[in-house]
N, CA, C and O atoms as a CHARMM CRD file, in Angstrom:
* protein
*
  284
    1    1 UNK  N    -15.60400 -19.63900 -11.23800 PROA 1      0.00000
    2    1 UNK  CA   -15.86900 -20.92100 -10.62600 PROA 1      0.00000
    3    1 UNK  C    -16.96700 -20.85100  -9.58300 PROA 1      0.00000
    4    1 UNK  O    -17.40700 -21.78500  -8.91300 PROA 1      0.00000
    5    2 UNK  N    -17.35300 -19.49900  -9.56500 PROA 2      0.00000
    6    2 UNK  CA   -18.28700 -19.10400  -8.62700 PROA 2      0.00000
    7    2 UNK  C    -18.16900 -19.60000  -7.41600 PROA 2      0.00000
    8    2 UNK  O    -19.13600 -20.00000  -6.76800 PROA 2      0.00000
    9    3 UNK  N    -16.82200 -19.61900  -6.95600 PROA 3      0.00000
   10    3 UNK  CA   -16.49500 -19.84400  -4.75700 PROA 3      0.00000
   11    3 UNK  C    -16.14100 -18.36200  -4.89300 PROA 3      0.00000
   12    3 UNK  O    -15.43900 -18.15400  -3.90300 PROA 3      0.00000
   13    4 UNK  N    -16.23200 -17.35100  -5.49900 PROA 4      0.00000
   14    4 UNK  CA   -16.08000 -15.89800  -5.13000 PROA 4      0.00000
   15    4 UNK  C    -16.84700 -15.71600  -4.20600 PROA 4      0.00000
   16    4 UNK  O    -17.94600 -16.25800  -4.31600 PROA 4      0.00000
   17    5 UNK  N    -16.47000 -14.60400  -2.51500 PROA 5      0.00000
   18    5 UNK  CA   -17.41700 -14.46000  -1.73400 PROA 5      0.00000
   19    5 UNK  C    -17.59700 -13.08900  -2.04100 PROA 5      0.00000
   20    5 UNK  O    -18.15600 -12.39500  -1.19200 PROA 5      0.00000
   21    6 UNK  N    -17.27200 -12.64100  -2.96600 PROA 6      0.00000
   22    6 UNK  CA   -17.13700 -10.80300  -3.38900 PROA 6      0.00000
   23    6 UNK  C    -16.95700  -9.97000  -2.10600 PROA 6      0.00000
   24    6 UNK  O    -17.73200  -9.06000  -1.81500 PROA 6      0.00000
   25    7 UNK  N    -15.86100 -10.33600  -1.32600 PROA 7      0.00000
   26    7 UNK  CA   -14.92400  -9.02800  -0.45000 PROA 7      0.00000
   27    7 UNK  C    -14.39900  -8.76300  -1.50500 PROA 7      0.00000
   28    7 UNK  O    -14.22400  -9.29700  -2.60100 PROA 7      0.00000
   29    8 UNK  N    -14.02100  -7.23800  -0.66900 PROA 8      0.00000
   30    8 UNK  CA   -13.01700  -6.60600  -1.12500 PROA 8      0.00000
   31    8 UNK  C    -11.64900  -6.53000   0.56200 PROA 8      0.00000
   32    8 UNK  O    -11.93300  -6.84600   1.71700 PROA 8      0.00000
   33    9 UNK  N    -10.67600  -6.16200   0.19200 PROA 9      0.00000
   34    9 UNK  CA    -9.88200  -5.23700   1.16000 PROA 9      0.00000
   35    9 UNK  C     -9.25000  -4.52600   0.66300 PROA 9      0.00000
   36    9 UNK  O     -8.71000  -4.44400  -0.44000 PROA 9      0.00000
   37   10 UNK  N     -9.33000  -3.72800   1.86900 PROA 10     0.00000
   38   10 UNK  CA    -8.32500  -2.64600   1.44200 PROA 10     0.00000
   39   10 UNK  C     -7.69300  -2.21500   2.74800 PROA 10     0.00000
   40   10 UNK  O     -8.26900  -1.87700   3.78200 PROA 10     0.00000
   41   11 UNK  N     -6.48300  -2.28600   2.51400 PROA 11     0.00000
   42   11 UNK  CA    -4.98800  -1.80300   3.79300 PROA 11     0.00000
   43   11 UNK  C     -4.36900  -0.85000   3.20200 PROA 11     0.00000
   44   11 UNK  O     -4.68000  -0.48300   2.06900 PROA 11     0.00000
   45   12 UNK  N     -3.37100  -0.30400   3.92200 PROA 12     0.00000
   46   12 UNK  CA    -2.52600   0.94100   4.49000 PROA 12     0.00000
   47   12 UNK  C     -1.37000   0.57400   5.54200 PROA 12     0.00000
   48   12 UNK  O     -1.55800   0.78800   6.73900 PROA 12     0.00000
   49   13 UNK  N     -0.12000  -0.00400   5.05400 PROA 13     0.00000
   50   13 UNK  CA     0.77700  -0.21400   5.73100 PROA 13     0.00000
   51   13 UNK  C      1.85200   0.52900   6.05000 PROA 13     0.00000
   52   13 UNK  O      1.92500   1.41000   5.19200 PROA 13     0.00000
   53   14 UNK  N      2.86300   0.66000   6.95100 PROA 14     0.00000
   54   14 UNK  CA     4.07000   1.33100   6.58400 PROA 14     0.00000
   55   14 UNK  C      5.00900   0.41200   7.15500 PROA 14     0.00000
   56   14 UNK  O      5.04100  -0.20900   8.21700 PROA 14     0.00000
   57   15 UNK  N      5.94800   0.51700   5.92000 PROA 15     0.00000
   58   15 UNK  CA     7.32700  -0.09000   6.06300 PROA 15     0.00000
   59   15 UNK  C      8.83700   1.24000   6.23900 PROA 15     0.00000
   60   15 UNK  O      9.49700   1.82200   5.37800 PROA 15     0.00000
   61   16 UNK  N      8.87500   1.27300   7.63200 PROA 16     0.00000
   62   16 UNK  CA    10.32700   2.08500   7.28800 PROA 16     0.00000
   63   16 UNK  C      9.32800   3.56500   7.29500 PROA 16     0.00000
   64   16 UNK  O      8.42900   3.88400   8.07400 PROA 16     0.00000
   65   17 UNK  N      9.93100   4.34500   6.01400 PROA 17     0.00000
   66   17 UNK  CA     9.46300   5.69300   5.33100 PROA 17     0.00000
   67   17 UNK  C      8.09400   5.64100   4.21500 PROA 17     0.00000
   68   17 UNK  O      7.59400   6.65400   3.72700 PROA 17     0.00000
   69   18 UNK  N      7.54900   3.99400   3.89800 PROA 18     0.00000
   70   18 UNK  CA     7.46400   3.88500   2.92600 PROA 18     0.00000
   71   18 UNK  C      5.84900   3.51600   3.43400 PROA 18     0.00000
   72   18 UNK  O      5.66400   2.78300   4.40600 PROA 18     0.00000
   73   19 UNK  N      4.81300   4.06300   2.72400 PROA 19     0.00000
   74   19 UNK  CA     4.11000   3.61900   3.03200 PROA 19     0.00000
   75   19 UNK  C      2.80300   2.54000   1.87600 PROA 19     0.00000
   76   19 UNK  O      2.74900   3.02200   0.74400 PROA 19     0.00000
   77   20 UNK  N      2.14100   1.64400   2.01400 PROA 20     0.00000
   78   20 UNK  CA     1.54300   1.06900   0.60500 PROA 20     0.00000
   79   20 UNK  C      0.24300   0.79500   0.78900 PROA 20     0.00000
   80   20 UNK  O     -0.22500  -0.05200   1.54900 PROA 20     0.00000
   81   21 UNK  N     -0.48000   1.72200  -0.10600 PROA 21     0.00000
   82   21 UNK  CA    -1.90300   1.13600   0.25300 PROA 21     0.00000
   83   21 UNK  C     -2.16400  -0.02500  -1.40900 PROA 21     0.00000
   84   21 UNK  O     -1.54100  -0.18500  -2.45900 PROA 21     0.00000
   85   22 UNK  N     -3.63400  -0.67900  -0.69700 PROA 22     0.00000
   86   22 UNK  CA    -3.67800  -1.73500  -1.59700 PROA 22     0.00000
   87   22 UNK  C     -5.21700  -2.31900  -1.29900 PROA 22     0.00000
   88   22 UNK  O     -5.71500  -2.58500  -0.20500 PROA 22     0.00000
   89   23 UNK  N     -5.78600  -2.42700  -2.58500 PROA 23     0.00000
   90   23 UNK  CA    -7.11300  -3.02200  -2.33100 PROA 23     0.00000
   91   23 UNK  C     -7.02000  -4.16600  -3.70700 PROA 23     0.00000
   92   23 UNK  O     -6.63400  -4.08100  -4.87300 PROA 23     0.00000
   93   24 UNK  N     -7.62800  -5.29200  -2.80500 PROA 24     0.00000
   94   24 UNK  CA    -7.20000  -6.68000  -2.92500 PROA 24     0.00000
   95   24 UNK  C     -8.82700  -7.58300  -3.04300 PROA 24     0.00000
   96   24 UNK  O     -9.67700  -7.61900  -2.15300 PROA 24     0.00000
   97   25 UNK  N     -8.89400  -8.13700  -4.17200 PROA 25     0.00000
   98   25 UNK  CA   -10.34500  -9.10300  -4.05600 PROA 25     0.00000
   99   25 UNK  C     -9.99600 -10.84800  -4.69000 PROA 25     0.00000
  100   25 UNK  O     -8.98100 -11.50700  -4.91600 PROA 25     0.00000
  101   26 UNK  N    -11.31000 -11.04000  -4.77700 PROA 26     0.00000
  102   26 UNK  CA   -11.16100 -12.43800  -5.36000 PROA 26     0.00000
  103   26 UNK  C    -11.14800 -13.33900  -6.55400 PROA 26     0.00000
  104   26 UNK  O    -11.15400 -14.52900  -6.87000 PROA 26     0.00000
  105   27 UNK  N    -11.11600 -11.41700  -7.33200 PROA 27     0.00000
  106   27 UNK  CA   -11.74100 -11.51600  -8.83800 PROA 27     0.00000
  107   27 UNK  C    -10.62100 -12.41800  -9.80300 PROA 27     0.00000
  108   27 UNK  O     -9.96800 -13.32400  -9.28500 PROA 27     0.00000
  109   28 UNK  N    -10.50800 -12.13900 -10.95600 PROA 28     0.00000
  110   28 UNK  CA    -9.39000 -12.99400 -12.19700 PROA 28     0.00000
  111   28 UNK  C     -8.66900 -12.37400 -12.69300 PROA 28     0.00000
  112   28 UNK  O     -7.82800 -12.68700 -13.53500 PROA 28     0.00000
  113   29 UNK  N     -8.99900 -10.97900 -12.04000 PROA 29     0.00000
  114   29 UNK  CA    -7.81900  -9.80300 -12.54400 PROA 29     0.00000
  115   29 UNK  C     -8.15700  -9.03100 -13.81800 PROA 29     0.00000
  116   29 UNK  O     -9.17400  -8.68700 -14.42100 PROA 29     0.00000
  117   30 UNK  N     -6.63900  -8.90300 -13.96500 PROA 30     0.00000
  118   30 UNK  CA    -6.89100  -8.35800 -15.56700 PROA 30     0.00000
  119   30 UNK  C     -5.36500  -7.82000 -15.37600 PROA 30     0.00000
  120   30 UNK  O     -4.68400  -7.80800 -14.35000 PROA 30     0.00000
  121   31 UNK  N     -4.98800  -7.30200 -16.92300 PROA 31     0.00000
  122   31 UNK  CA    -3.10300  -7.66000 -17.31100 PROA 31     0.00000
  123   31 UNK  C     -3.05700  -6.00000 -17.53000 PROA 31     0.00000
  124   31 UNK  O     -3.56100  -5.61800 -18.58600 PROA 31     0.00000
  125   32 UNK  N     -2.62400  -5.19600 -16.83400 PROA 32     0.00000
  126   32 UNK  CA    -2.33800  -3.64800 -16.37600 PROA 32     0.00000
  127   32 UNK  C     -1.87900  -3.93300 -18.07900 PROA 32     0.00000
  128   32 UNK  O     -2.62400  -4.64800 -18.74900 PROA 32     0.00000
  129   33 UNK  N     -1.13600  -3.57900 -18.45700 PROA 33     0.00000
  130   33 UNK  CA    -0.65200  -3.13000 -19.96800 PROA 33     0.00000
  131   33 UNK  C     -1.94900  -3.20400 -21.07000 PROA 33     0.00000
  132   33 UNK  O     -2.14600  -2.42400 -22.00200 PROA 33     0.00000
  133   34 UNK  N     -2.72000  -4.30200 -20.70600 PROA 34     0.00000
  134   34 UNK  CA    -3.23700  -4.43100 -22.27200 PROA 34     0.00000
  135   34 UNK  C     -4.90300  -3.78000 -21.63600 PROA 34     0.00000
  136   34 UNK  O     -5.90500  -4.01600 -22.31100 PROA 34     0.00000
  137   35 UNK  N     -5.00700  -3.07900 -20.48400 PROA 35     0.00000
  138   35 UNK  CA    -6.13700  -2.38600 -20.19600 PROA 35     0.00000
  139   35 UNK  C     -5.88600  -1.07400 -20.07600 PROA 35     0.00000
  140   35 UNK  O     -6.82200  -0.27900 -20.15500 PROA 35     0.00000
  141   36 UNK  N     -4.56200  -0.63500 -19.86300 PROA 36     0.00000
  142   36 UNK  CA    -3.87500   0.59400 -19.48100 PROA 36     0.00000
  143   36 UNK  C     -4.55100   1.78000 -19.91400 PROA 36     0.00000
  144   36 UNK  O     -4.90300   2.70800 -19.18500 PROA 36     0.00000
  145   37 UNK  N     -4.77800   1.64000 -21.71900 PROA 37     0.00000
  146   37 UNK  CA    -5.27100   2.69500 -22.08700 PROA 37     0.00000
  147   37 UNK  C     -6.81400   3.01400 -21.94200 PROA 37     0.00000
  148   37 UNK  O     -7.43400   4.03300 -21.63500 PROA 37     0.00000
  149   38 UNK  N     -7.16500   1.77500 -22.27700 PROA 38     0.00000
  150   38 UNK  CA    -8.67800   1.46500 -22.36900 PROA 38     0.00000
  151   38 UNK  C     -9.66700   2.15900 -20.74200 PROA 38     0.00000
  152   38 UNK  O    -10.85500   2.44700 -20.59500 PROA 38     0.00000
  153   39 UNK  N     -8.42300   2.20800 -19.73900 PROA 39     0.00000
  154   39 UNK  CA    -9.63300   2.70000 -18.62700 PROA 39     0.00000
  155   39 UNK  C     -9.31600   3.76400 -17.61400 PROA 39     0.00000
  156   39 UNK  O     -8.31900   3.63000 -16.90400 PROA 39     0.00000
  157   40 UNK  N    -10.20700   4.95500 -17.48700 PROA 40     0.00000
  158   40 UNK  CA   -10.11200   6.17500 -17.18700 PROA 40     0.00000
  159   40 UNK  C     -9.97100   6.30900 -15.59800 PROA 40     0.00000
  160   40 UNK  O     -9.65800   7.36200 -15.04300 PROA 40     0.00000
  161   41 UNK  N    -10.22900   5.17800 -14.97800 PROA 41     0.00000
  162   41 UNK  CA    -9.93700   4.69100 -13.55500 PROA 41     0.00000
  163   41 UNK  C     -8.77000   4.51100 -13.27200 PROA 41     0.00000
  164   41 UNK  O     -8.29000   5.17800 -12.35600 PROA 41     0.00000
  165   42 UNK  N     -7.81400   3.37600 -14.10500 PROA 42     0.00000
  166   42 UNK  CA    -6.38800   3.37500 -14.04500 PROA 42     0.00000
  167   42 UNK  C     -5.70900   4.37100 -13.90700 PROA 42     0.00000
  168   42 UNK  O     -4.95900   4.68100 -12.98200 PROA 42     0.00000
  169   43 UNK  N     -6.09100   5.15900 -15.29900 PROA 43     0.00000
  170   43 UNK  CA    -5.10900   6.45700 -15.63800 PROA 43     0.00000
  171   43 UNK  C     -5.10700   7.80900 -14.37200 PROA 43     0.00000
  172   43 UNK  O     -4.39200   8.78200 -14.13100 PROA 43     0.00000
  173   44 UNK  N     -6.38700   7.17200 -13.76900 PROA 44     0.00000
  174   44 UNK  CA    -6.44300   8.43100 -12.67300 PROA 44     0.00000
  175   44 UNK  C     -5.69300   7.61600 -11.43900 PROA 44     0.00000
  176   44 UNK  O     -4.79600   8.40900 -11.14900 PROA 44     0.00000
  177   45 UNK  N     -5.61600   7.00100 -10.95700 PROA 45     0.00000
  178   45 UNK  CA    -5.06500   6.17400 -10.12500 PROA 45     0.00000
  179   45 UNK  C     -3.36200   6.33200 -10.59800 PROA 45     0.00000
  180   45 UNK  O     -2.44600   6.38600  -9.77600 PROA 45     0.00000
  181   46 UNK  N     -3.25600   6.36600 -11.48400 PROA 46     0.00000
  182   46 UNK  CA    -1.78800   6.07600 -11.46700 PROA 46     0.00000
  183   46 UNK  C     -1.51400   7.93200 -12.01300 PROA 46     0.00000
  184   46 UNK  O     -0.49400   8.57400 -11.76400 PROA 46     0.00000
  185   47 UNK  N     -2.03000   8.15100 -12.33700 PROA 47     0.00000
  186   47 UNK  CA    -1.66700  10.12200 -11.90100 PROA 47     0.00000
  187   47 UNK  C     -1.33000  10.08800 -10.86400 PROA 47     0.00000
  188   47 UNK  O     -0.15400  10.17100 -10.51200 PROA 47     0.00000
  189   48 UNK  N     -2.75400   9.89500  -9.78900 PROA 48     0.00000
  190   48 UNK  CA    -2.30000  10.13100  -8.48600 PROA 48     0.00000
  191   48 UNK  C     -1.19700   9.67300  -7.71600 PROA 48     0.00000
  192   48 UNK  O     -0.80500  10.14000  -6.64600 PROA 48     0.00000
  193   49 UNK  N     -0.70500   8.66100  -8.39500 PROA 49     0.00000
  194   49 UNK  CA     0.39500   7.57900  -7.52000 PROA 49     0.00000
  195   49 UNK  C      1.67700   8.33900  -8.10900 PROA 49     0.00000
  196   49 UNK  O      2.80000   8.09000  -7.67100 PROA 49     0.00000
  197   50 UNK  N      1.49500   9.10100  -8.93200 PROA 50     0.00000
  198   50 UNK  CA     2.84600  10.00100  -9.67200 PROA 50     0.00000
  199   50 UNK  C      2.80800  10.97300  -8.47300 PROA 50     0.00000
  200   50 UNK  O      3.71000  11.09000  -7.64300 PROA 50     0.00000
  201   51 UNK  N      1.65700  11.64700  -8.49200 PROA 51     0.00000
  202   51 UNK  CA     1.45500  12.78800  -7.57400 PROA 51     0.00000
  203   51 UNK  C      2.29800  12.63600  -6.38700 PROA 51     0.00000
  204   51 UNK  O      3.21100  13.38800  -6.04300 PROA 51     0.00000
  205   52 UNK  N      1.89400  11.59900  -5.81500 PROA 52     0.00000
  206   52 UNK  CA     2.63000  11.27300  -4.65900 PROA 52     0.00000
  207   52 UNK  C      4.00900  10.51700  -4.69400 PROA 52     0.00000
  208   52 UNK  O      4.48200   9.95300  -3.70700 PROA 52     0.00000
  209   53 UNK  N      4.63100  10.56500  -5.98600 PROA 53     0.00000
  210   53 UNK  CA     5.55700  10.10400  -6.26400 PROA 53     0.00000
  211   53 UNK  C      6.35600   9.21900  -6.10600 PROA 53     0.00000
  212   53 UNK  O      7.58500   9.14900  -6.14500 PROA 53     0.00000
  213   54 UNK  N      4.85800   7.95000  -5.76200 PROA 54     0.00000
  214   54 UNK  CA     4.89500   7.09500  -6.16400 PROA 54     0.00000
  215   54 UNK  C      4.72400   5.83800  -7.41100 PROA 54     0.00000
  216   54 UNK  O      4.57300   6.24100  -8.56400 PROA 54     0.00000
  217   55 UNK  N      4.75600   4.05100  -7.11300 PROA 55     0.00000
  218   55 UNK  CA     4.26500   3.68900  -7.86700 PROA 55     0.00000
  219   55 UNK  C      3.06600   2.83500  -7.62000 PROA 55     0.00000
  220   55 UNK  O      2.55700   2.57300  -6.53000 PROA 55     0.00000
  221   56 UNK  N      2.68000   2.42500  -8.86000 PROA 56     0.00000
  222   56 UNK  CA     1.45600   1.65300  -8.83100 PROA 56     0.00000
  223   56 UNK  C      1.72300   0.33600  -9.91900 PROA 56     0.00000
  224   56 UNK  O      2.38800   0.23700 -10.94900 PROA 56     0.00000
  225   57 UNK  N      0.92300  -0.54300  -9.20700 PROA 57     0.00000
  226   57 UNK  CA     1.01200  -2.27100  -9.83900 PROA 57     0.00000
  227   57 UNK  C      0.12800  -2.99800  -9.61300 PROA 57     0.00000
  228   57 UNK  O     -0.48300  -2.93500  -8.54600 PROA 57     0.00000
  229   58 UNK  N     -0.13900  -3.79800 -10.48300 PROA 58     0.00000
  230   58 UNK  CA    -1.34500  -4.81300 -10.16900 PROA 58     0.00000
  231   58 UNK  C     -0.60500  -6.20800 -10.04400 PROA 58     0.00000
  232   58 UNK  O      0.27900  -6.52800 -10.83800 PROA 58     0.00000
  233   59 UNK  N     -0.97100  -6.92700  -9.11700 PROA 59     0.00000
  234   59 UNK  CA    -0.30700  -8.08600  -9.11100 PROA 59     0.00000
  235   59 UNK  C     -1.73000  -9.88000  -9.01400 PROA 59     0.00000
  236   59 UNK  O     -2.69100 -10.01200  -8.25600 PROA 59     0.00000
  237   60 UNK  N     -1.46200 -10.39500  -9.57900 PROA 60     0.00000
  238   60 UNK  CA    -2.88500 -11.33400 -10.18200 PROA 60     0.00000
  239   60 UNK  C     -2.91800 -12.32200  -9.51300 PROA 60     0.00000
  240   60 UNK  O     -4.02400 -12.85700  -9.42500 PROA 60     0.00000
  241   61 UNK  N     -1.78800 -12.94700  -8.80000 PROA 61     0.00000
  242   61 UNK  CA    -1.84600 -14.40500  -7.88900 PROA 61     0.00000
  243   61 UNK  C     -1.18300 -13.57200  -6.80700 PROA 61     0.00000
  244   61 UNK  O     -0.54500 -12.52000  -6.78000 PROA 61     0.00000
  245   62 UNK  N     -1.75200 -14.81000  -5.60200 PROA 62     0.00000
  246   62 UNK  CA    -2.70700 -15.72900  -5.61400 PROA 62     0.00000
  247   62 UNK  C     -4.09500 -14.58300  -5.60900 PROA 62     0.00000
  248   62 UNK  O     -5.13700 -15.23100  -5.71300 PROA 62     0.00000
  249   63 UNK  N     -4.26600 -13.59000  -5.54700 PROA 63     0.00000
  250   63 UNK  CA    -5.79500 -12.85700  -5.49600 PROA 63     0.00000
  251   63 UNK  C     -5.35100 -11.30500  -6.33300 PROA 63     0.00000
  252   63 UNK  O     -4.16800 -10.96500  -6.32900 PROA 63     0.00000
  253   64 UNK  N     -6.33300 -10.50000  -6.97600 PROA 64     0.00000
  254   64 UNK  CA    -6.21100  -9.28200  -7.17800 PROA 64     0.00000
  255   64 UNK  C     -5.93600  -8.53200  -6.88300 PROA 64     0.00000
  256   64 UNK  O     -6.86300  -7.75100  -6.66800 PROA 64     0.00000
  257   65 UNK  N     -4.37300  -7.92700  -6.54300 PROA 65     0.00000
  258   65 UNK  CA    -4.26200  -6.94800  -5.52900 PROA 65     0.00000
  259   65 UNK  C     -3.40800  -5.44100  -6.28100 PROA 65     0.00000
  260   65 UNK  O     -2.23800  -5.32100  -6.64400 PROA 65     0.00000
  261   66 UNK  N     -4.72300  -4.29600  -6.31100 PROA 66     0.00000
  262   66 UNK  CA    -3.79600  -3.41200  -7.34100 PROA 66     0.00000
  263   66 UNK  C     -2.91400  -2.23600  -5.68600 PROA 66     0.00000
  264   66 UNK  O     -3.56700  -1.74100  -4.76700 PROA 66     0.00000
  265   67 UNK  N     -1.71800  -2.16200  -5.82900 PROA 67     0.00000
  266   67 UNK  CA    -0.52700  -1.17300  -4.70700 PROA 67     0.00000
  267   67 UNK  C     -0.50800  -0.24700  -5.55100 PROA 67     0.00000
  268   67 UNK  O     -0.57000  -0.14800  -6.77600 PROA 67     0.00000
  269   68 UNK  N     -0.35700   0.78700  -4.19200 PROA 68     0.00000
  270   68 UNK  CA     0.22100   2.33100  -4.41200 PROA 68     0.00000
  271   68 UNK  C      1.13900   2.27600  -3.76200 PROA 68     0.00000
  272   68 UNK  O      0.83200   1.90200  -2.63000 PROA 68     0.00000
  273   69 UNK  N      2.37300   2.49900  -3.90500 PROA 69     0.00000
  274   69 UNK  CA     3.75500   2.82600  -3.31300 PROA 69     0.00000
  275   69 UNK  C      3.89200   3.93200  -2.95000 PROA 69     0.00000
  276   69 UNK  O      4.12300   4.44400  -4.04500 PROA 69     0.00000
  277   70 UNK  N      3.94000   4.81200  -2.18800 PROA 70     0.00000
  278   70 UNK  CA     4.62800   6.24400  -1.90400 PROA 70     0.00000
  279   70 UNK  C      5.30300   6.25400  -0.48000 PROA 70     0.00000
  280   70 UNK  O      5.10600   5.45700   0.43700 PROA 70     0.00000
  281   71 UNK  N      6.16700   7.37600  -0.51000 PROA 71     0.00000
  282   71 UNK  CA     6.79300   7.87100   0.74000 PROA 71     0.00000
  283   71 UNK  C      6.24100   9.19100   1.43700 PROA 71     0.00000
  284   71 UNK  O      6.76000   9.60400   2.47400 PROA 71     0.00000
């Protein structure tokens, strides 16, 4: 619709033990399952989020925001 101002963010919170990072834009997303395989960025991202034994999610409304979960 082109009102994109192309930020990005990116945070680092902690809740409790738990801590979540997350980088968040203004883009249209895209549906984690049906890109899953297709991209070598994901798959490393969500290694790492094993590594740390955590998880990882993309969530599409209201803005793009892909979380790492770990403790």
């Amino acid at each position: 619709n082109g009102s994109s101002s192309g930020l990005i963010r990116v945070g680092l919170n902690k809740n409790g033990n738990t801590f979540r990072l997350y980088v968040e834009d203004d883009g249209p997303g895209f549906d984690l399952r049906s890109i899953r395989k297709k991209s070598s960025g994901l798959k490393l991202i969500e290694g790492l989020a094993r590594q740390l034994h955590g998880q990882f999610d993309v969530i599409r409304t209201p803005k793009t925001r892909c979380i790492v979960d770990f403790s």
